[in-house]
Structure formats: C-alpha cells, structure tokens
N, C-alpha and C positions, 0 to 999 in steps of 0.2 A: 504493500500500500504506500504511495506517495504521499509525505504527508510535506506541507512546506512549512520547515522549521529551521533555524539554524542547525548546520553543520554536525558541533560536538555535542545537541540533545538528540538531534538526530540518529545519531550512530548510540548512544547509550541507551536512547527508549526507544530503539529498533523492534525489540521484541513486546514491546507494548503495544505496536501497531498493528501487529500479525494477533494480537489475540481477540477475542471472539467479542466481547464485550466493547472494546475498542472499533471494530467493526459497524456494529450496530450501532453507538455512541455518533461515529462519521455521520451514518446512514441518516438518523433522527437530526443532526443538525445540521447536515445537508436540505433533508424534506423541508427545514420549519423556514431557511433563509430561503425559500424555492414557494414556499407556501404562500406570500404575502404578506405577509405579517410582519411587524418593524421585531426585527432583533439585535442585540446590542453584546458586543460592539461588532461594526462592520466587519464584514467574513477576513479581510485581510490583516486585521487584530487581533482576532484571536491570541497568537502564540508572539505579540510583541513582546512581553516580558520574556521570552526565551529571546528572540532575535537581537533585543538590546542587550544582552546578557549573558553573553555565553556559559557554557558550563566552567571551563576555566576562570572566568573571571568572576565568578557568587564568592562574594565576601561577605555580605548581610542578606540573612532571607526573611521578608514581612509577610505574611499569610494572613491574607483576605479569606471571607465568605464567596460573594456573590457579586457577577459587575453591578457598577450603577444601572440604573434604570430608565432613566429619562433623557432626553432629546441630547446628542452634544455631551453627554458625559464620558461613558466607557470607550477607552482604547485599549486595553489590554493589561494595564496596568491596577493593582489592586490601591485604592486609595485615591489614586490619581484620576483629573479631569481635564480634557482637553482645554486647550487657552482659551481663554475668553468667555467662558461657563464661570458660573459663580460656586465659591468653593462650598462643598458638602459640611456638613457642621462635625465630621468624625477630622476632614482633616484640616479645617477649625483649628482643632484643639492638639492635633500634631505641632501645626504650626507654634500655638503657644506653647506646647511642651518644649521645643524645641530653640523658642528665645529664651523660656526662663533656665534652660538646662545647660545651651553653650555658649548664651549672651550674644546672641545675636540674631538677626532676624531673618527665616528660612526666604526662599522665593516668593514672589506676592499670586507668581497665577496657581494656579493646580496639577501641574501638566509637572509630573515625577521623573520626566525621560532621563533629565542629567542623575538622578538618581541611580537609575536604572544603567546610565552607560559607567557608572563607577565601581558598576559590581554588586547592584542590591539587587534581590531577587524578586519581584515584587509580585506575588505568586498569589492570585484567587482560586480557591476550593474550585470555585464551576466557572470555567472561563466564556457562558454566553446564555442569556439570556431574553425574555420577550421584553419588548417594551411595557411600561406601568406595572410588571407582575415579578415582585420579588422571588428570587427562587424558584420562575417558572421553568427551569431544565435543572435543575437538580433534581439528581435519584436518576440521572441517565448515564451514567458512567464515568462523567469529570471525575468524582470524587476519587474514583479507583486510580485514574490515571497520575492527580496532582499527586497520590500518596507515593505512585511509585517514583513523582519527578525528587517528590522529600528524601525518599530510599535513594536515589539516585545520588543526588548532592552529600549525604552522609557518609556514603561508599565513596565517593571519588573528590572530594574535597577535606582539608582540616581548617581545624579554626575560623570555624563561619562563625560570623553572631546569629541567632534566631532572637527574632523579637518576636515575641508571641503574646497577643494581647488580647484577653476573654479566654475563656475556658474551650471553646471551637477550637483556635487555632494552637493551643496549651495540645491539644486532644491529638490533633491532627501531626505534632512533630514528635510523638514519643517514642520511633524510630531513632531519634538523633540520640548518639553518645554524649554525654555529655562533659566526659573526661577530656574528648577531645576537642567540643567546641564549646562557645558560650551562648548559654539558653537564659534568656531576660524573659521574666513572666511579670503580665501587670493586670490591670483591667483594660477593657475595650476603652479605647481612644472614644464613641459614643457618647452623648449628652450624658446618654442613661447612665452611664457610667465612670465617667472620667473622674469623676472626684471619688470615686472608690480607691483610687491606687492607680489610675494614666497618670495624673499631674505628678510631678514631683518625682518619677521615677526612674527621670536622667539615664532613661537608656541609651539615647544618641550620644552623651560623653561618654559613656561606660564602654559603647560600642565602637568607639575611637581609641582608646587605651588600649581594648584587647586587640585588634587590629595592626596598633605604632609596636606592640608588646612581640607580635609575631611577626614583625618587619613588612608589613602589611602598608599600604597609602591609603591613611583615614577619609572617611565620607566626606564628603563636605555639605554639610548638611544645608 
C-alpha cells in the first residue's frame, strides 16, 4: 500500500500498512473525503506532523486527542491552527504556560510548524475528522496506528521528552521507558482544567534542560 509519508516513518511503519485494520482504516477515510462531507484536515494533512518531523529528528512528542473541528483550523498538527484563525483556548493557555515558564512570549499566531520542524512530534490520537462532530472517526483504526507510531519512537529514538497532559495522553504513552526518556505529566492545557496542575508546570524549561543535558538543541519555544 502506498501511503505518502515521509521517508524514515515510512520505512518503520511499513508493516503497519500491510495490516488488515490499516487497510480498512485507508478505505473508510478515503469513502468519507469522497462522500461530500467537509473533513478536516484537508487529505494532504493528514500525516504533516510526520512530514515536518522526521523520525530522526522527534526530540519532544505532545499527544493530542482529536483534530480541531471547525473551518480553517486542522493541519495536521495537534494543538496547532492554521495562520490567521483565532487561537483555541487549550493553546491559550500553552501560550501562557509558556511566558510564565521561560519568560518570554511564544509566537502570536497558532500555526506550530516551526515547532514541528525542531523536532517536536506533534502527534493527535485520530488524525481526521468530520466537520462540527468531535470524535467523528474515532474507533476507526487511528488509535491503533498512532500507538504503534509511540512504539515506534520508543524503539528507535532516546531521550525524547513526552509531555503528556490529561490522563488520554498519560494513557496512550505507557509504552515509553522511562529510564530512558523524560515523561512530564500534568493536567490538560483545557479551561476545564488548567489550573489543576497545566499552569505552573514548567514543562517547556524542564524540556530544554533535558535536551542541553543530552547534547540535544533546545526548542525554542
């Protein structure tokens, strides 16, 4: 099966492509962007966060849920929102984690790509969605796939940071070693939640230290 993905995910989840679930998974989100129906994000988005990102270069992996959902938001990127769309209130609150943590103040649009081309993996559970309907392709095979892109990076990578934030994305990386990499737990960046344990939880400096620590070039957040 051809799938178009950069190079070195390509050749590591080779065999995720041949398998049966994977198949069907194509099939179903081939039929829905063929159907009519607005689905997000556009078919060539899909797999941006591998294309910006190759396997050798994941130094930080953020795992997402679900892409955004409405007009102009979803590229591929979990968090992130195309230029010129107004930012979501989860990365809101990124943004101020992120002045009060390394003093300074992140990008003003929403659009994560330089992120992305420094080695952050910015990896959503289900990479496509219908318009208005959160969660409307989950339970169709992403989840199996994104677990093995996690198995993947654990296997062939050290010294990632995982920022894992909610109990979802806690869940979804307990595959990773943690001897060998560093795993930051918090609560979901979320209204609902941020003043549980997001604020104040200086993951983006902590994730810079581990990174200078193993001779790594920090994010620049």
């Amino acid at each position: 099966m051809d799938v178009k993905i950069e190079q070195s995910w390509k050749d590591v989840l080779a065999p995720e492509f041949e398998k049966e679930y994977f198949k069907q998974l194509t099939e179903f989100v081939r039929s829905e962007y063929l159907s009519g129906k607005t689905i997000y994000p556009e078919a060539r988005n899909i797999f941006n966060a591998f294309n910006l990102c190759p396997l050798s270069n994941v130094k930080v992996v953020i795992i997402g849920q679900d892409p955004y959902h409405e007009p102009g938001q979803a590229h591929g990127l979990c968090f992130s929102v195309q230029q010129g769309v107004a930012l979501p209130p989860s990365l809101v609150n990124i943004y101020k984690e992120i002045e009060q943590d390394i003093g300074h103040k992140s990008i003003t649009n929403g659009d994560l790509t330089n992120w992305a081309k420094q080695g952050v993996l910015l990896l959503n559970s289900t990479l496509t969605v219908q318009a208005h309907i959160a969660a409307s392709h989950a339970g169709h095979g992403w989840e199996t796939f994104t677990n093995a892109v996690i198995k993947a990076v654990a296997e062939n990578q050290k010294h990632v940071v995982y920022m894992l934030w909610g109990s979802f994305a806690q869940e979804k990386a307990k595959v990773v070693d943690a001897t060998q990499n560093l795993i930051l737990k918090s609560a979901h960046p979320s209204p609902l939640s941020a003043y549980r344990g997001f604020f104040g939880n200086h993951h983006f400096s902590q994730a810079n230290e581990y990174l200078i620590k193993h001779g790594k070039q920090p994010i620049d957040w």
